[in-house]
N, C-alpha and C positions, 0 to 999 in steps of 0.2 A: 375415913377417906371418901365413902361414899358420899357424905352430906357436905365436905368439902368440895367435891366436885359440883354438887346440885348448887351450893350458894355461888362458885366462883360462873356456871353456865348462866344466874340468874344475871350478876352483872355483868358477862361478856354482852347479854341479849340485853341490856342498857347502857344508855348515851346519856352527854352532857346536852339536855335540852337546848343548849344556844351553840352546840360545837358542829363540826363539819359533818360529823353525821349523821345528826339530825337532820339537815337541810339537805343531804343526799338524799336521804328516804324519802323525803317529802316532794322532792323535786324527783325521784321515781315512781312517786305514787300518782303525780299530779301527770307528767311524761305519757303511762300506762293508760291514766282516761284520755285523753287527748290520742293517743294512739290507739284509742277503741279496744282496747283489750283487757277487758271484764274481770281475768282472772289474774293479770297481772296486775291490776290493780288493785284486787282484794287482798292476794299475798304482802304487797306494800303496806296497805292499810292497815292491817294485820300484824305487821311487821314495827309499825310506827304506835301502835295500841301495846304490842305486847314490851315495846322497851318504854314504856312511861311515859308516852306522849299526852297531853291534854286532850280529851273527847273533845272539848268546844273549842278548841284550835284545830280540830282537824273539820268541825264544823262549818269555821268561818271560811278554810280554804275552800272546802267544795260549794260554797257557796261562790266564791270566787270564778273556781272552774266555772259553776255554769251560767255564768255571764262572758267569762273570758274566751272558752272557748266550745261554746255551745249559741248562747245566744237567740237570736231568733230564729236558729233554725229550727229549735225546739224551747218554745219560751214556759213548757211546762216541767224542764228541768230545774229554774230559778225557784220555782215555786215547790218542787219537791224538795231542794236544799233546803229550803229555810222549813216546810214542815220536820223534815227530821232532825233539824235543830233544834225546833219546838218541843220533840217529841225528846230530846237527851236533855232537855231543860227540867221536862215532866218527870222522866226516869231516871234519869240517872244513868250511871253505871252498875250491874253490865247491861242490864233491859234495852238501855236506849242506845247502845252499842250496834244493835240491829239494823236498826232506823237508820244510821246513818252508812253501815254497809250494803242496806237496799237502795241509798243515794250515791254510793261508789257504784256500784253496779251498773243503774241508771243511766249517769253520766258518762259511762263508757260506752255504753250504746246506743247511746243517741247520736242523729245525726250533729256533725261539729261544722262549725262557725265561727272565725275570730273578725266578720266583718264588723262586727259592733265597737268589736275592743279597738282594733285597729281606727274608725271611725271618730271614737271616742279620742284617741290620741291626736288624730289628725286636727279632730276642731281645736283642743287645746293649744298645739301647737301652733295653727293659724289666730288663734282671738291673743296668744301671747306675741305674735309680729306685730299683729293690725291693729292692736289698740282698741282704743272704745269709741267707734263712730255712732253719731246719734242715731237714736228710734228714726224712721219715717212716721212723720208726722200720720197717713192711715193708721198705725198701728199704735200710736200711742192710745192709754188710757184717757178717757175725757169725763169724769165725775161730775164737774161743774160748769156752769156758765160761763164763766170766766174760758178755760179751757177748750171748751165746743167755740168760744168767737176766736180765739186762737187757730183755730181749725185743726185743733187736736179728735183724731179719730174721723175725721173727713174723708170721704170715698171709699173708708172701708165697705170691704164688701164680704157680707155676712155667708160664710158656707154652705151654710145647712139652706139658705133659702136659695142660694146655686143651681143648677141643673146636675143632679148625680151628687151634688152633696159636696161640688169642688167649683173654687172658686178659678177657672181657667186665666190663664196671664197673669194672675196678680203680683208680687212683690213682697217675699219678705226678707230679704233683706236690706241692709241701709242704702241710702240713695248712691250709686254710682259703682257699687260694689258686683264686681262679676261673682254670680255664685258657685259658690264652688261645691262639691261634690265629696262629701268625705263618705257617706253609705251607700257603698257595692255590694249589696246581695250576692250571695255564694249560690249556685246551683245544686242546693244540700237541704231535707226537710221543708218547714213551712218557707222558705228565704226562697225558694222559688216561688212559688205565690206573690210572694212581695216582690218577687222582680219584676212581673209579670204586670203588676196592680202599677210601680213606679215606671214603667215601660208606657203603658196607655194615659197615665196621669199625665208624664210629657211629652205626651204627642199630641193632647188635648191642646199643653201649655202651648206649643209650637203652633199649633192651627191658629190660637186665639191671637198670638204674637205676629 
């Protein structure tokens, strides 16, 4: 009876890897970093390890998480998912088990950001309305002669020999197009920095204009 109980608790604590509760867990595990909360998210992860889940599927999510909702507010979260993905590449199970609950961990307390994701979706969804308006001619490539008497690459004006390393007023997008704005910095980790940095960059732009 006893070891009847022991086998029937091992698969109540497993799922049909493609069924509803699979993807509950997961989408609690994913929920609990996003929601900053460290230990509910180890429970999860924990949770989705001990009923048969694939290490490197749960790899590839948090790798996920920390572009989705992390971002640049901490861009040394990206770079921790993908070493302790390296690192259960290396090991294996269970060693490299570790590795990637010190990137659950992580990723919950860092500061969160989905202005990227969000940003991300926005351009897609503008270049799939707008279609494919040509380069401006500044910006095109010009390899050849032919190309430069075309006045491919004409008036560019090179950054780095700029004042401050920016090239004020310039244009890059296509001739006639209002630019639009799909990355708004979150006042959360490095993304204030960068609001701060894109704050004075266009006010530069505005002076020179």
């Amino acid at each position: 009876d006893a070891w009847l109980l022991k086998v029937l608790g091992e698969r109540l604590r497993r799922y049909d890897k493609g069924g509803e509760q699979f993807y509950d867990t997961i989408s609690a595990l994913h929920k609990s970093v996003r929601g900053s909360d460290p230990d509910a998210a180890l429970y999860w992860f924990m949770r989705m390890l001990d009923g048969g889940a694939e290490p490197k599927y749960l790899a590839r999510r948090l790798i996920r998480m920390a572009s989705e909702d992390i971002g640049l507010a901490d861009p040394r979260a990206l770079r921790l998912a993908l070493d302790a993905a390296e690192v259960y590449e290396r090991l294996g199970s269970p060693e490299g088990e570790l590795a990637l609950a010190q990137c659950v961990v992580y990723l919950a307390v860092a500061p969160k950001s989905n202005a990227l994701y969000k940003a991300f979706n926005e351009a897609k969804a503008f270049v799939k309305q707008g279609g494919s308006q040509p380069v401006p001619l500044h910006l095109r490539n010009a390899p050849t002669k032919l190309m430069k008497q075309l006045d491919y690459g004409k008036d560019y004006r090179y950054a780095h020999d700029e004042e401050g390393g920016f090239a004020a007023g310039e244009n890059y997008f296509p001739e006639g197009m209002a630019a639009p704005s799909f990355y708004r910095p979150v006042s959360r980790g490095l993304e204030i920095r960068i609001a701060d940095k894109l704050k004075e960059l266009k006010a530069k732009n505005h002076q020179k204009n």
